[in-house]
N, C-alpha and C positions, 0 to 999 in steps of 0.2 A: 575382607575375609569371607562374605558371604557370597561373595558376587566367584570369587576362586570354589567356595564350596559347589556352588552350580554348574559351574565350570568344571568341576571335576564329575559332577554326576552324570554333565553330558556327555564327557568322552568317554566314561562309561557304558552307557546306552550305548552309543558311536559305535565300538569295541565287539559289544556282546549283536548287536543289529550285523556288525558286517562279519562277525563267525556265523549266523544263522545264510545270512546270503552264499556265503562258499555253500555249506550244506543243506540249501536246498534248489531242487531240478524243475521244481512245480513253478510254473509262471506266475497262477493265481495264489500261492502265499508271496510268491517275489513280492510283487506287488504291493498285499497288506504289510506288509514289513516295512518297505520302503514310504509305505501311507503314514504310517507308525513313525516312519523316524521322521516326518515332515511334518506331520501335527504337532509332535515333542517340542519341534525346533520353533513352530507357527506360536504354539500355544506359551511358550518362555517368553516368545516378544509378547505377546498380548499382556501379558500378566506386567510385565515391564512397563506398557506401555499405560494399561490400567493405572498402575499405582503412581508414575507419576501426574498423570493428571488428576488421583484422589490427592497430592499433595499438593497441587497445584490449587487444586479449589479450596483445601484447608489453608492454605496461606493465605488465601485472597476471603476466605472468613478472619481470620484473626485479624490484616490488615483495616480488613470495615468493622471491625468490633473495636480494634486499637483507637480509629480514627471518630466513632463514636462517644469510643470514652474522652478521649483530647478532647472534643468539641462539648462531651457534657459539664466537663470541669471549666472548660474558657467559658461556657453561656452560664454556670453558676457562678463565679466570681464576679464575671459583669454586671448579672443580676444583685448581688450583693453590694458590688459599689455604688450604682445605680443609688440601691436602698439608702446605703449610710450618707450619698452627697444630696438625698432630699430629706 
């Protein structure tokens, strides 16, 4: 649903950028415009591409935290039986 929301805002922008280009004759706003509609497009991958590697790194915290806790609980029980067979 979010990913359609974006999707809709771009073609938006898209829409409203390519009515500015019929109506204007000036080279140097063509230009900024079309800068305009390539950062937009640039700047959505990057945001994309950002957030999944902050997901990525959070996975791979909780996986060494999961794997922390497992190992703390196996090396206390050991420890434990250790105890009670001496």
């Amino acid at each position: 649903m979010m990913e359609r929301n974006l999707n809709l805002g771009y073609s938006k922008l898209k829409h409203i950028i390519s009515i500015k280009y019929k109506s204007i004759n000036n080279e140097g706003s063509f230009n900024q415009l079309r800068w305009n509609a390539n950062n937009f497009v640039r700047r959505r991958q990057d945001n994309k591409y950002l957030l999944s590697i902050k997901k990525q790194k959070n996975e791979m915290k909780e996986s060494k935290s999961r794997k922390q806790r497992n190992s703390a609980t196996n090396n206390s029980s050991s420890k434990i039986k250790e105890i009670i067979k001496s």
